[in-house]
N, C-alpha and C positions, 0 to 999 in steps of 0.2 A: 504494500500500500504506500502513497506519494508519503504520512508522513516518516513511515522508517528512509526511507529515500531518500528525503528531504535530511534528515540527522546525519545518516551516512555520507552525505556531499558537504554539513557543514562542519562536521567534524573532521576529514580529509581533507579539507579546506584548511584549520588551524592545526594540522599535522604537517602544512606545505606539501600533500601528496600532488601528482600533477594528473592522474587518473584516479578513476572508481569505477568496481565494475557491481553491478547488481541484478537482481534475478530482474528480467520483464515480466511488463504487465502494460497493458494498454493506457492505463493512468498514469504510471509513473512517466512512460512514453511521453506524451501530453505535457505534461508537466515540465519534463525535462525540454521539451522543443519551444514552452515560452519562452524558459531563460536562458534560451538560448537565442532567443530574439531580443530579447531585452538586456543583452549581452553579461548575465548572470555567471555562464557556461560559455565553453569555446565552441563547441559541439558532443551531438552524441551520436552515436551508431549501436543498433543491431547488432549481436553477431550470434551465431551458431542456428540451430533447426530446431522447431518443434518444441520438443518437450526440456532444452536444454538452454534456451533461450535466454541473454544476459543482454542489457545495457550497458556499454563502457561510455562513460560520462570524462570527457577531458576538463579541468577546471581551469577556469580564467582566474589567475594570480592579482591582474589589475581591479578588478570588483567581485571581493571575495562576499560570503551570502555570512553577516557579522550575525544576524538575530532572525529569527521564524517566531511568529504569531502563526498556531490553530485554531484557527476557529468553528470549524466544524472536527468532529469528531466520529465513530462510528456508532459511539451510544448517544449523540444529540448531535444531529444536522442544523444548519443553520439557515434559512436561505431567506434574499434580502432582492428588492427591484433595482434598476439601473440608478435611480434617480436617488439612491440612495450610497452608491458609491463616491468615497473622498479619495483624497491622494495622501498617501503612506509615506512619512516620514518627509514631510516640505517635497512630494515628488520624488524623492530619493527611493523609495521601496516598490514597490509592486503587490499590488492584491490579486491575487487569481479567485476567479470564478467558475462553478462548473454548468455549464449553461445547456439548453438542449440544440447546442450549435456547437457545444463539443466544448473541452477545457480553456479558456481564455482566460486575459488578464480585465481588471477591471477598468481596466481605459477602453482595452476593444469591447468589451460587453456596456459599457458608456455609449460609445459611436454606433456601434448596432443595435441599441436599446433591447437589449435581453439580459434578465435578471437570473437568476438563479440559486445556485448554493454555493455559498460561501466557503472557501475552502481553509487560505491561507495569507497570510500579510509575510513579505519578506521583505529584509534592507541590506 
C-alpha cells in the first residue's frame, strides 16, 4: 500500500540511498508517477513479470520528500470536493488525491474539478 511506500522512499531518502526497490501495486504505481512529475523522484520503472513484480524508484537528492501527512487511512477514508483543496506548505508540498480519474495531485484535481479521497500531504 502507497503509505509503506511512501516511508520506505522517505527513509532511503535520509539514508542518502540513490534507489529503492518495492513490491508493485497499481497505487503505489500512481503515486510514484506524480512525484515524479512534480519532481519528488527522478523516475520509476517496472521490472520483472507477473507474480514477481517490483518498482525500482531512483531518488532525487535535490528535493528530498522531508515530512508525509496521512490523511486517509484504511480504517477511516477521508474524502473532500475540489473547492476544498489548499496549497501544502506556502506551495512547497503536494497533496494527492484519489479521484475517479485515477490518482492525482490536488492542483490537477483543482483544474479538472474532481474531488475525491484524500490521501496524503507531502513537502
Amino acid at each position: 500500500m502507497y503509505i509503506d511506500f511512501l516511508i520506505k522512499i522517505k527513509n532511503a531518502e535520509q539514508a542518502e540511498k540513490k534507489n529503492v526497490k518495492s513490491a508493485f501495486s497499481k497505487m503505489d504505481y500512481a503515486v510514484a508517477e506524480e512525484l515524479v512529475r512534480y519532481g519528488f523522484l527522478k523516475r520509476v520503472e517496472i521490472k520483472g513479470r507477473a507474480p514477481k513484480k517490483t518498482l525500482e524508484v531512483a531518488l532525487n537528492p535535490e528535493k528530498p520528500i522531508i515530512g508525509v501527512k496521512f490523511l486517509s487511512r484504511p480504517s477511516l477514508k477521508r474524502y473532500s470536493g475540489y473547492d476544498e483543496f489548499k496549497p501544502i506548505k506556502g506551495g512547497h508540498g503536494l497533496l494527492m488525491v484519489s479521484t475517479s480519474k485515477g490518482v492525482m495531485s490536488g492542483v490537477r484535481a483543482k483544474k479538472e474539478q474532481v474531488g475525491g479521497q484524500v490521501l496524503f500531504e507531502v513537502w
